[in-house]
C-alpha positions in Angstrom: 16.2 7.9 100.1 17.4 11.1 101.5 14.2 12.8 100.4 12.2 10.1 101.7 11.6 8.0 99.1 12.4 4.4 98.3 13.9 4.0 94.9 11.4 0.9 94.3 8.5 2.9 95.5 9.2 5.2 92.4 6.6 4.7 89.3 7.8 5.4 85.4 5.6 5.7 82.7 5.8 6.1 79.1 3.3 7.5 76.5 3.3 6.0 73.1 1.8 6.3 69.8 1.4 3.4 67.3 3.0 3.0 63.9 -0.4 3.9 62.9 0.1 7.5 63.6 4.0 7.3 62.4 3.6 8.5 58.9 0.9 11.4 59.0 3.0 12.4 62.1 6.8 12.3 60.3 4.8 14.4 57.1 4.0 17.3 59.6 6.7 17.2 60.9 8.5 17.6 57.7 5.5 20.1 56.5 6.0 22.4 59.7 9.8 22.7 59.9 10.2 20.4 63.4 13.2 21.4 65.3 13.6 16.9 65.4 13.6 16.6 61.6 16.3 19.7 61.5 18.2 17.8 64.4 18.2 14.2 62.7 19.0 15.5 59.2 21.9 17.2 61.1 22.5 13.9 62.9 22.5 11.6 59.9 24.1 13.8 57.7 27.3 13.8 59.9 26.9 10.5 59.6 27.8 10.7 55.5 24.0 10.4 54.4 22.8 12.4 51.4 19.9 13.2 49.6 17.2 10.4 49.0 19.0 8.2 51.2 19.1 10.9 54.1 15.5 11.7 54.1 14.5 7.9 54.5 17.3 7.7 57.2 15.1 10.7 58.9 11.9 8.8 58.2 13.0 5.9 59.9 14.5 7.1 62.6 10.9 9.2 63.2 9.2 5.6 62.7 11.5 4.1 65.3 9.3 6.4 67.9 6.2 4.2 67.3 5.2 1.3 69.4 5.3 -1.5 66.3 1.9 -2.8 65.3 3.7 -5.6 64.7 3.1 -7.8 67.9 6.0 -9.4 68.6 7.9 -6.2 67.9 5.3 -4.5 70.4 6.1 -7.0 73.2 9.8 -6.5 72.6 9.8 -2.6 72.6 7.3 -2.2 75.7 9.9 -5.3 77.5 12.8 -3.3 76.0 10.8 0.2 78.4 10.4 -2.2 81.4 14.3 -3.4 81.4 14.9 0.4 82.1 12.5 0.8 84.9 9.1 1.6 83.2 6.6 0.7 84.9 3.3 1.8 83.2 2.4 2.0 79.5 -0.3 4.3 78.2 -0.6 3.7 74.5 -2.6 6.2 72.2 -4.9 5.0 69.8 -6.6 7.5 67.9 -10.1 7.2 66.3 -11.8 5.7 64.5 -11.3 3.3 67.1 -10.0 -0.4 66.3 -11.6 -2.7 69.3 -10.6 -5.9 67.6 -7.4 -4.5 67.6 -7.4 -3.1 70.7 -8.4 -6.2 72.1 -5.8 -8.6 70.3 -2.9 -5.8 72.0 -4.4 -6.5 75.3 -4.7 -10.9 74.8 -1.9 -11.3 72.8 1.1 -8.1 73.6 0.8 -7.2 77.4 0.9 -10.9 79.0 4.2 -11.7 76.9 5.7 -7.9 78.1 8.8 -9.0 80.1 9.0 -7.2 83.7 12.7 -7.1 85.2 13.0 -9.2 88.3 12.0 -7.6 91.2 10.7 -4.9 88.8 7.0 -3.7 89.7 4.0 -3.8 87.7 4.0 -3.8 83.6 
């Protein structure tokens, strides 16, 4: 408020990918050394993973990133977002496009996304 701004006037988005994307993405990452893989092998080991069992620990926590394609999962991760404040979802598809699918997210995942009370658009 002191900067002239209402707190409720203030818009948060997110941009996801879909699980679609999760396992070419967590293989370049792996391939190209990310700093996240380093970080969550550090993480996890700490933890008291090892070997095999670390890796998929890594994998799935790179996985957890990724809207689910899974739509009730989807409609409880983007409702998970708007409990924090998120107001708009842009969600990346990449080609070749899927319009069935597309459509289906649209029909069946947005109308059951649940917006805080109060809360502004989802």
């Amino acid at each position: 408020r002191a900067v002239g701004r209402h707190p409720d006037e203030i818009e948060i988005g997110v941009l996801l990918r879909t699980e679609l994307q999760a396992e070419s993405t967590y293989r370049t990452w792996v391939e190209q050394g990310s700093p996240f893989i380093d970080q969550e092998r550090e993480r996890l080991g700490a933890e008291g993973f090892r070997g095999a069992e670390l890796e998929e620990e890594v994998r799935k926590s790179v996985w957890a990133q990724f809207l689910p394609i899974d739509e009730e999962r989807a409609a409880e991760r983007l409702s998970d977002y708007a409990a924090v404040g998120v107001t708009h979802f842009i969600v990346i598809h990449a080609p070749p496009y899927d319009y069935g699918r597309l459509e289906r997210f649209v029909e069946r995942v947005v109308p059951r996304v649940r917006a805080p009370a109060g809360g502004g658009p989802v």
